[in-house]
The first five atom37 places (N, CA, C, CB, O) and aatype in JSON, in Angstrom:
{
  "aatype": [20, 20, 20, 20, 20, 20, 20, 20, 20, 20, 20, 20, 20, 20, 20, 20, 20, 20, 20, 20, 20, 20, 20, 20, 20, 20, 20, 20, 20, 20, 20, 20, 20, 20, 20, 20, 20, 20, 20, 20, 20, 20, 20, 20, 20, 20, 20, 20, 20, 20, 20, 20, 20, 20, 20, 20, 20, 20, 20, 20, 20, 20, 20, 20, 20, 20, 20, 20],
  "atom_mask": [
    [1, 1, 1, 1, 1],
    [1, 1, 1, 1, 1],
    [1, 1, 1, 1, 1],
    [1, 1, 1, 1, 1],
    [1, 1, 1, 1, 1],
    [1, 1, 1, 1, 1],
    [1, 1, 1, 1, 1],
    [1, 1, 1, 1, 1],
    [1, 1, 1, 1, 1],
    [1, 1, 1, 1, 1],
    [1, 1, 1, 1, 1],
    [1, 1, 1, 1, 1],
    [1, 1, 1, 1, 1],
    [1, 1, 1, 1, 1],
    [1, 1, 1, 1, 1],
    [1, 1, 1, 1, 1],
    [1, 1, 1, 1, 1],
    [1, 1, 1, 1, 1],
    [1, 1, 1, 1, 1],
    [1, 1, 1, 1, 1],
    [1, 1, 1, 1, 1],
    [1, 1, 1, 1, 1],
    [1, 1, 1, 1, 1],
    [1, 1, 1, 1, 1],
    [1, 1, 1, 1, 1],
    [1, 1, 1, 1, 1],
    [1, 1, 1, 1, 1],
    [1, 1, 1, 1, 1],
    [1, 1, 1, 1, 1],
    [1, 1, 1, 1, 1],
    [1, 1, 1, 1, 1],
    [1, 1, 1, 1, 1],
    [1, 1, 1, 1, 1],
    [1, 1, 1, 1, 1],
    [1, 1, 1, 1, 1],
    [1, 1, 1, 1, 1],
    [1, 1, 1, 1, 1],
    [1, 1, 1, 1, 1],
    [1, 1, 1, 1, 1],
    [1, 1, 1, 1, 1],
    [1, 1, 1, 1, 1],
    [1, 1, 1, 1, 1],
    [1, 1, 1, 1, 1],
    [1, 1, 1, 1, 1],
    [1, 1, 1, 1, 1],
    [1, 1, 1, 1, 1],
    [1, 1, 1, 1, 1],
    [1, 1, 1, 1, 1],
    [1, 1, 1, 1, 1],
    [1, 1, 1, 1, 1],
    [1, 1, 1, 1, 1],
    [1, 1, 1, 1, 1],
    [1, 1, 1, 1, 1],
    [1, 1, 1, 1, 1],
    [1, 1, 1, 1, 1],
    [1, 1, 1, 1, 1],
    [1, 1, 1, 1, 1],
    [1, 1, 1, 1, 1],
    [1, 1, 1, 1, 1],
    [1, 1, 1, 1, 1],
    [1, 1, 1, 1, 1],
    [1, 1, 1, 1, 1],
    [1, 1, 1, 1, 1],
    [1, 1, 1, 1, 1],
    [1, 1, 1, 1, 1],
    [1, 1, 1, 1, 1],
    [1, 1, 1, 1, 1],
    [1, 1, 1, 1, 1]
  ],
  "atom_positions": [
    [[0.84, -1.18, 0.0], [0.0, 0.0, 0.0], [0.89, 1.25, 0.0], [-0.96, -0.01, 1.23], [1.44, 1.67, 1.02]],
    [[0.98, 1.73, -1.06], [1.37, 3.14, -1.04], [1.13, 4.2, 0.54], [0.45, 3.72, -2.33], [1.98, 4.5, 1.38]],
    [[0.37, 4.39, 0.52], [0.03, 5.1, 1.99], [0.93, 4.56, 2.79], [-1.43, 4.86, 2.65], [1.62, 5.53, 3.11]],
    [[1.41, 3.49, 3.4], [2.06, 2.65, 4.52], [3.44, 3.1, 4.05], [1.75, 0.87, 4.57], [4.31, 3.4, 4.87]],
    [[3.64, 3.16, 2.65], [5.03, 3.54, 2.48], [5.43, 5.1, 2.52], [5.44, 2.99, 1.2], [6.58, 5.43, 2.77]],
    [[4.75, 5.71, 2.34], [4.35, 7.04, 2.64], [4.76, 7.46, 3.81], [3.06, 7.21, 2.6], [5.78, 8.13, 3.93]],
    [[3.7, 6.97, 5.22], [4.05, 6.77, 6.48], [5.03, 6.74, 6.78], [3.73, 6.02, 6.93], [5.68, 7.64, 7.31]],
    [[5.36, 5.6, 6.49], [6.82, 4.85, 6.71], [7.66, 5.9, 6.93], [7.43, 3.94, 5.45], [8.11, 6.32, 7.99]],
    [[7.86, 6.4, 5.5], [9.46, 7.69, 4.66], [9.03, 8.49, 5.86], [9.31, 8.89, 2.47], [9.81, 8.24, 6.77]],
    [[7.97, 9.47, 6.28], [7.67, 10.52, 6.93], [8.23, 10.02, 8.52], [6.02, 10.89, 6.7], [8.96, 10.8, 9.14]],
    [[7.88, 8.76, 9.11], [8.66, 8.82, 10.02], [9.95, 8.09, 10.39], [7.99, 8.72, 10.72], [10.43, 7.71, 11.45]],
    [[10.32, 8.03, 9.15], [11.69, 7.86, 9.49], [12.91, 9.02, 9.79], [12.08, 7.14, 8.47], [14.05, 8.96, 10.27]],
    [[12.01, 10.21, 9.2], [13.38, 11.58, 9.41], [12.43, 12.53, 9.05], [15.08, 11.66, 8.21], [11.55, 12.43, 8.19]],
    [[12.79, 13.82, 10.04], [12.28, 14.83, 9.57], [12.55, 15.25, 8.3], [12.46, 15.63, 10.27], [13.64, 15.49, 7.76]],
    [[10.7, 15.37, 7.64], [10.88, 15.75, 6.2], [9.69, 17.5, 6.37], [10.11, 14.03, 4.85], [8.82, 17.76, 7.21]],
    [[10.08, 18.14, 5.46], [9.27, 19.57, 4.88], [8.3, 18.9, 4.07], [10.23, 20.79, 3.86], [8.26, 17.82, 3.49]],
    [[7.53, 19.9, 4.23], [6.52, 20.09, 2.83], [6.89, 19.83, 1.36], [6.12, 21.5, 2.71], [6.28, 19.19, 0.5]],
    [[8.43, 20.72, 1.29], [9.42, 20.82, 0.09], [9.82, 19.31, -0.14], [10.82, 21.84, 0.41], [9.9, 18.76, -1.24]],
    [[10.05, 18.78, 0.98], [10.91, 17.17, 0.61], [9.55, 16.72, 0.12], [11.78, 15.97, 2.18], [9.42, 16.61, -1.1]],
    [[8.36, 16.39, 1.01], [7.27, 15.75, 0.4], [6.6, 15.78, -1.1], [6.44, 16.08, 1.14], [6.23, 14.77, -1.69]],
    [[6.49, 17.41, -1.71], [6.68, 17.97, -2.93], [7.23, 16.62, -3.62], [7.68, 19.33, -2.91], [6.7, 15.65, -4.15]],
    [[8.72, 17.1, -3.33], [9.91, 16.78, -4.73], [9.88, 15.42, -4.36], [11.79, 17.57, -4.78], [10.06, 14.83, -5.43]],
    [[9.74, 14.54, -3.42], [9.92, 13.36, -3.21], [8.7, 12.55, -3.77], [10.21, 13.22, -1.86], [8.82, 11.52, -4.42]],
    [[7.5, 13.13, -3.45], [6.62, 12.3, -4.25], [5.43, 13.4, -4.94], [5.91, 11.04, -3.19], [4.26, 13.71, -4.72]],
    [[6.11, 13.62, -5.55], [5.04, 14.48, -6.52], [4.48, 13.34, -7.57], [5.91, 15.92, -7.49], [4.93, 12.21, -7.73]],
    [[3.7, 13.77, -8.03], [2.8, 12.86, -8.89], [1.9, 13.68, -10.16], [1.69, 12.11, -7.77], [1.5, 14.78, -9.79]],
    [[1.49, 13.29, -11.72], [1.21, 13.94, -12.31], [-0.38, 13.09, -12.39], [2.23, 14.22, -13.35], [-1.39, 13.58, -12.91]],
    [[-0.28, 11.82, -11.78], [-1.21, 11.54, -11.91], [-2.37, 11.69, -10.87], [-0.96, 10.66, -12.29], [-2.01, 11.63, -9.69]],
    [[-3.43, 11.83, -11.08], [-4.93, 12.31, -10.36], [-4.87, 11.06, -9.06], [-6.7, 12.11, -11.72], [-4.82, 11.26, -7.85]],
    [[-4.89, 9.73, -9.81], [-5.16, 8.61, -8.4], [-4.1, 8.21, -7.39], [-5.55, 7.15, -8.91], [-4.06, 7.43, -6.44]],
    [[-3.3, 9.03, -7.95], [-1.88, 9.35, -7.3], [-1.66, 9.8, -6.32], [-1.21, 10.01, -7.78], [-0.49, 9.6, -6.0]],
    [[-2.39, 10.5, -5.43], [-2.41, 11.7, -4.78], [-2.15, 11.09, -2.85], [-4.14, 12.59, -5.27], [-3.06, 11.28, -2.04]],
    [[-1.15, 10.57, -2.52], [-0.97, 9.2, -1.51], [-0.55, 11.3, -0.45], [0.98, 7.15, -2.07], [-0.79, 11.5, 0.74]],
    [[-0.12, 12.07, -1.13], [0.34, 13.39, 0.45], [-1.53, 13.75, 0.35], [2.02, 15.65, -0.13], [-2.11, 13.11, 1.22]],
    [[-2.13, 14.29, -0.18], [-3.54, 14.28, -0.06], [-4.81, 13.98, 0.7], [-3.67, 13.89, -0.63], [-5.67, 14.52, 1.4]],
    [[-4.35, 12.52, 0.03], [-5.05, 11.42, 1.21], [-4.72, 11.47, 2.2], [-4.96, 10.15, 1.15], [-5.48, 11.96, 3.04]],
    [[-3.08, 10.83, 2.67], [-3.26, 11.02, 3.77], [-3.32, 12.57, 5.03], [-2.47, 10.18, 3.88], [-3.46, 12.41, 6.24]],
    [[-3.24, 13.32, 4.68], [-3.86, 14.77, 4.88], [-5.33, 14.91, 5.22], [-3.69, 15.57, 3.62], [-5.65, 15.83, 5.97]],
    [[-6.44, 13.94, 4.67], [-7.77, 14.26, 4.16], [-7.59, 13.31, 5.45], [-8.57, 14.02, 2.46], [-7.85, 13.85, 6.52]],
    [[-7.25, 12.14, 5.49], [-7.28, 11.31, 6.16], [-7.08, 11.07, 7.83], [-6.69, 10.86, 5.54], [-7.34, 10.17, 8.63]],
    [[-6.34, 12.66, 7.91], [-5.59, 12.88, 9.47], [-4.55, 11.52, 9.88], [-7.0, 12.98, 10.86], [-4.53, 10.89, 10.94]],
    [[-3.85, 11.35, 8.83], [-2.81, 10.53, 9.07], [-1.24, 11.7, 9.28], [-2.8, 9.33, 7.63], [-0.37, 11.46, 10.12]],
    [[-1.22, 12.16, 8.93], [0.02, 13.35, 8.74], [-0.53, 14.55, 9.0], [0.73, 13.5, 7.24], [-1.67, 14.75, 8.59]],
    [[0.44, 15.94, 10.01], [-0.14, 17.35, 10.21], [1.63, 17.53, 10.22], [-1.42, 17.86, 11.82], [2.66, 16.85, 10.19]],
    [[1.03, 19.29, 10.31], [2.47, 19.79, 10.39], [3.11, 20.42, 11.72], [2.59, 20.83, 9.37], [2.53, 21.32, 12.33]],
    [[4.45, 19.83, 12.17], [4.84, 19.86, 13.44], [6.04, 20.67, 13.15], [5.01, 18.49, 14.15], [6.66, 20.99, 12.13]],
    [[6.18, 20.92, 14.51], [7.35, 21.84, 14.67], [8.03, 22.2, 14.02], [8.03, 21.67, 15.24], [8.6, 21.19, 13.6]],
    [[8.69, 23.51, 13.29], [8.84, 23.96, 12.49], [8.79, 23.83, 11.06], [9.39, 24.14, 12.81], [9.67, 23.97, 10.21]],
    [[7.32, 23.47, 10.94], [7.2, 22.95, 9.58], [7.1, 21.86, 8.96], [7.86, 23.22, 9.08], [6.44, 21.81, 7.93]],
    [[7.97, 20.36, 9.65], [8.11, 19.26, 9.24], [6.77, 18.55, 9.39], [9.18, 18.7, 9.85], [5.88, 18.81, 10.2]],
    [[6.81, 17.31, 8.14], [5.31, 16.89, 8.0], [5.62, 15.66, 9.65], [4.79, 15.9, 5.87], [6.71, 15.14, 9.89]],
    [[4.76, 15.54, 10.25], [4.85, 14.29, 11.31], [3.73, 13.74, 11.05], [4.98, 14.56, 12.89], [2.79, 14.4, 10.63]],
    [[3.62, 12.17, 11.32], [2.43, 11.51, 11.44], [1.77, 11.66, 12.9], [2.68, 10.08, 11.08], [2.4, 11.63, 13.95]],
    [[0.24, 11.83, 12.75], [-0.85, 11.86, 14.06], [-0.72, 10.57, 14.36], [-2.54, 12.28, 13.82], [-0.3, 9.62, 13.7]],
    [[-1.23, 10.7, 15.67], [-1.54, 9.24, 16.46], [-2.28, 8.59, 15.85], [-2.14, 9.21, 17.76], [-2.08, 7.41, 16.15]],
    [[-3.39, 8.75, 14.82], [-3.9, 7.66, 13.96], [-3.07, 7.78, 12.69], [-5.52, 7.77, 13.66], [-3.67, 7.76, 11.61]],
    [[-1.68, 7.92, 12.72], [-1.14, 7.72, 11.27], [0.05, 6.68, 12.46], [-0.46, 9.54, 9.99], [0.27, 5.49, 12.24]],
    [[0.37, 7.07, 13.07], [1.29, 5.74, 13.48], [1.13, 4.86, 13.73], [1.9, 5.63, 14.17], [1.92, 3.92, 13.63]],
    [[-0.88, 4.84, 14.53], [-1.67, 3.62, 14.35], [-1.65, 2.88, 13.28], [-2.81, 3.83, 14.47], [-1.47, 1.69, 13.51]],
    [[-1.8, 3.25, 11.97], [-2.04, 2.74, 10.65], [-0.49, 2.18, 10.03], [-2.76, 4.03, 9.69], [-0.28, 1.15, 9.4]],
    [[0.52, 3.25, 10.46], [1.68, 2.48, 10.25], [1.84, 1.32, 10.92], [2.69, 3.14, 10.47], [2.15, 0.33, 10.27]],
    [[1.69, 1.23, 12.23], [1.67, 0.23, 13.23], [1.02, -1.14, 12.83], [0.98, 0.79, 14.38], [1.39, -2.29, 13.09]],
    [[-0.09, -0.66, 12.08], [-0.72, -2.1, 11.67], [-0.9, -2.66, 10.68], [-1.68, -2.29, 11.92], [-1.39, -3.77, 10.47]],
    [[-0.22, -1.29, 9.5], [0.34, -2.33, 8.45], [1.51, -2.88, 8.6], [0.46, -1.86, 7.25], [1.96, -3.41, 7.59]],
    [[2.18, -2.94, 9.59], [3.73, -3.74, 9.99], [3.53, -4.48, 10.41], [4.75, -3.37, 10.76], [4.36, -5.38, 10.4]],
    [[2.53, -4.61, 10.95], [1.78, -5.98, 12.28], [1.61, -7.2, 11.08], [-0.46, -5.43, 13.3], [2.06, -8.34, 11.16]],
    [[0.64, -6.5, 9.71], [0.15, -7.19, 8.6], [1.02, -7.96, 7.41], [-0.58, -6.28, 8.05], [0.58, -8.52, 6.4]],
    [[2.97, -7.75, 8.01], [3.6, -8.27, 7.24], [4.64, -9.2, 7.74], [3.98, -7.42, 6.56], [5.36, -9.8, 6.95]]
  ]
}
């Protein structure tokens, strides 16, 4: 699942808005995995800017790791 890998990158190191941008930009419409999870309240923006995952985004990381 895209999303889980998403997760994943975001908490492994503080990333910007800018890294998220250039790191996974997408031209395509069903593409849209910073979006979702945004819409989703999986990811907000923390301390100075960097994207962090919410307590229901580390939940979701948490249990797609459980699921492999």
């Amino acid at each position: 699942m895209l999303a889980l890998q998403f997760l994943a990158w975001i908490a492994a190191a503080p990333r910007t808005r800018a890294d998220v941008m250039e790191a996974w930009r997408s031209t395509c419409p069903r593409q849209s995995v910073w979006e979702d999870t945004v819409i989703d309240g999986l990811v907000t923006f923390g301390d100075g800017g960097h994207i962090v995952l919410t307590a229901r985004g580390r939940a979701a990381l948490d249990a797609g790791a459980d699921r492999h």
